[in-house]
Structure formats: structure tokens, C-alpha cells
C-alpha positions, 0 to 999 in steps of 0.5 A: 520539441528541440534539445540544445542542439535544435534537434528534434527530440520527444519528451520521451522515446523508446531507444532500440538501438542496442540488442534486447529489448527496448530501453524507455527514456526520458528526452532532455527536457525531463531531469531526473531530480523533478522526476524523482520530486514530483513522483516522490510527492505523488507517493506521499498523497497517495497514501492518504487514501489510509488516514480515513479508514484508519480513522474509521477504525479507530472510532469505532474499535471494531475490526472484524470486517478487515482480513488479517490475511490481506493485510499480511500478504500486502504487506509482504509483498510491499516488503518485496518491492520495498527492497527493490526500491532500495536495489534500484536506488529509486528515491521516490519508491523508496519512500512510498514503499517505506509509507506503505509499510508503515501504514500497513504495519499500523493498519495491521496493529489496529485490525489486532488491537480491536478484533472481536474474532479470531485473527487468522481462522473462523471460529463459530463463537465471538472471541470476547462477547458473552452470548445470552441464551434463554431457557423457555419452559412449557407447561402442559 
């Protein structure tokens, strides 16, 4: 490929021409703005890989197999790279991470509404089931 100049040039390349470690870029042809749209599009498909769970959720009301504990640890760690986004000024993370919030936020709320156990810790007992127990008696 050639840039304007008809110099040789990558799609990409590493520079190493400064002190410290090597700097990735993209070579001229790339703009940023397509970048940023294209993976800013990537990041709003990719979330749909939650639409059908949720929905399996939301049918059959049931949470108890979803860990409480997960959700909350993605979601602090998706808060962390969140507020990265915003201090790298990347459009297209900010907006994935701002859709995984949300739907971690979401998920998180479904998995509360519908759990039949405990949230956080094991009990032995269902929280909202009634257990039957049965007396037998034996004659001699």
C-alpha cells in the first residue's frame, strides 16, 4: 500500500522510534471516525448475546441458577473500564461499556426480582417455597 506521498506504507505498524515502549498505529488509509463507527457497531452486537437470556429469565421467573456474586463483580469491574472509556475519550468503549452496564444492571435486577434463594449466601431452606413433610406412623 502507498500513502498520498506514494510511499510505502502498512495498514498499521509499530512505531519505535521514541524512548519507551512501542506505539501502535493505524497507517493513513484507516481514519479514526470509521474506527470508532465500526467498533462502536461491533459493541452494540455484541451485547445481544444478553437479549436471550434475559428473555429465558423473564419467562420462566426463575434465577436460582445465576450467581448474585458474578453479576456484582462484572459489574464493578465493567464500571472500572467504564470510567476508562471516559478517560481515554474512546466513543465507541464508552458506549459498549455504557451497554453493558445497563444490561448488567438489568440482569442484576431480574436475577433479585425472581430468586427463590438466598441472594448472596447458601441457606439450607428455600427462601419462598413451603416444604411438605409427611408423618408415617407404624403399628406394631
Amino acid at each position: 500500500m502507498a500513502n498520498a506521498n506514494g510511499e510505502p506504507c502498512a495498514i498499521w505498524s509499530v512505531q519505535s522510534h521514541t524512548p519507551g515502549p512501542p506505539s501502535f498505529s493505524f497507517g493513513d488509509d484507516m481514519d479514526g471516525v470509521v474506527i470508532e463507527s465500526i467498533m462502536a457497531f461491533i459493541a452494540i452486537f455484541s451485547l445481544t448475546s444478553w437479549i436471550p437470556q434475559i428473555a429465558r429469565m423473564l419467562e420462566r421467573k426463575q434465577t436460582d441458577d445465576f450467581s448474585l456474586w458474578t453479576t456484582l463483580i462484572l459489574l464493578f469491574c465493567n464500571a472500572s473500564w467504564w470510567l476508562y472509556a471516559i478517560y481515554i475519550e474512546s466513543v465507541s468503549f464508552f458506549i459498549q461499556q455504557t451497554l453493558t452496564l445497563v444490561m448488567l444492571i438489568w440482569f442484576g435486577l431480574i436475577i433479585i426480582r425472581y430468586r427463590t434463594t438466598s441472594l448472596l449466601f447458601k441457606t439450607k431452606e428455600p427462601l419462598n417455597r413451603v416444604t411438605v413433610v409427611e408423618d408415617t406412623w407404624q403399628n406394631d
